[in-house]
C-alpha positions in Angstrom: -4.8 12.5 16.6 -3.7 9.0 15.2 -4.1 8.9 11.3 -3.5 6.0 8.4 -2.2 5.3 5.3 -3.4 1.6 3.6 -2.0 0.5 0.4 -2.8 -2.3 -1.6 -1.8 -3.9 -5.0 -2.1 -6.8 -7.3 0.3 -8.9 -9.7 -2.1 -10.5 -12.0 0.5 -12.8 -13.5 1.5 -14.4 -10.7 -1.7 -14.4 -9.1 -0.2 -12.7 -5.3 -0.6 -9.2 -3.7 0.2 -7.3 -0.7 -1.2 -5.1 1.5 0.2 -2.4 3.8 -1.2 -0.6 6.7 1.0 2.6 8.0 -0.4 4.1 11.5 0.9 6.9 13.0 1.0 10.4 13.7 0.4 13.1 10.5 2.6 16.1 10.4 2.2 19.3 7.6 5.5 20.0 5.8 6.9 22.9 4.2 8.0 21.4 0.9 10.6 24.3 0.5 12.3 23.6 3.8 12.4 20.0 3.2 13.7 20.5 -0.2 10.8 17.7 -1.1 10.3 19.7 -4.4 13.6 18.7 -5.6 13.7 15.1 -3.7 10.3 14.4 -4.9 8.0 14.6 -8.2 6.1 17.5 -7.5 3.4 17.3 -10.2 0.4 15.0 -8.7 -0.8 11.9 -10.6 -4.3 13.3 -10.4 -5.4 15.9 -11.8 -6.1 18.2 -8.3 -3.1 20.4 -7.8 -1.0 19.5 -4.7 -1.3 21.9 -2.1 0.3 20.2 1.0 3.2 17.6 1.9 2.5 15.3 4.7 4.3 13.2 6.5 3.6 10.1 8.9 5.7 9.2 11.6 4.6 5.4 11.9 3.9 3.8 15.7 2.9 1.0 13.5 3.3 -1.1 10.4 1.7 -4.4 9.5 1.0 -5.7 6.3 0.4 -8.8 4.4 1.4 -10.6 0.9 -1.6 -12.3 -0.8 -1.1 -15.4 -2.5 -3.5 -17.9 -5.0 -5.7 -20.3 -3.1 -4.4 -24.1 -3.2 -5.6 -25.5 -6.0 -7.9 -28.5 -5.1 -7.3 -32.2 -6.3 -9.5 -32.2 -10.2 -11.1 -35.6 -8.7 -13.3 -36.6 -6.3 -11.7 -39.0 -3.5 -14.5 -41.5 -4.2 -13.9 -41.7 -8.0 -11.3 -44.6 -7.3 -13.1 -46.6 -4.5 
């Protein structure tokens, strides 16, 4: 079974983004044998405790960085003629 991972985000000042798309295989890890407890922050940033580690192992990767449309010319082409 193939699984995926998307993540996205915005920078409001400078008007860009990206996007990332991670596809691959999911694999169940014992946090203990890994040592992810000490490597990583174990305490979740949501309020539902954490009750498995998971891990992809990617076959794919593709992402893309969002930038501000081109700001069009303030004046009709016909104004001047």
């Amino acid at each position: 079974m193939h699984d995926a991972l998307e993540t996205d985000s915005i920078d409001p000042v400078h008007r860009q983004g990206w996007s990332v798309l991670v596809r691959g295989t999911l694999h169940h890890v014992d946090p203990d044998t890994a040592d992810f407890r000490t490597r990583f922050d174990p305490e979740p940033w949501m309020e539902a405790e954490r009750d498995a580690w998971l891990v992809i192992e990617p076959f794919s990767i593709t992402g893309r960085q969002l930038h501000p449309a081109e700001q069009e010319w303030p004046f009709h082409p016909t104004a001047y003629l």
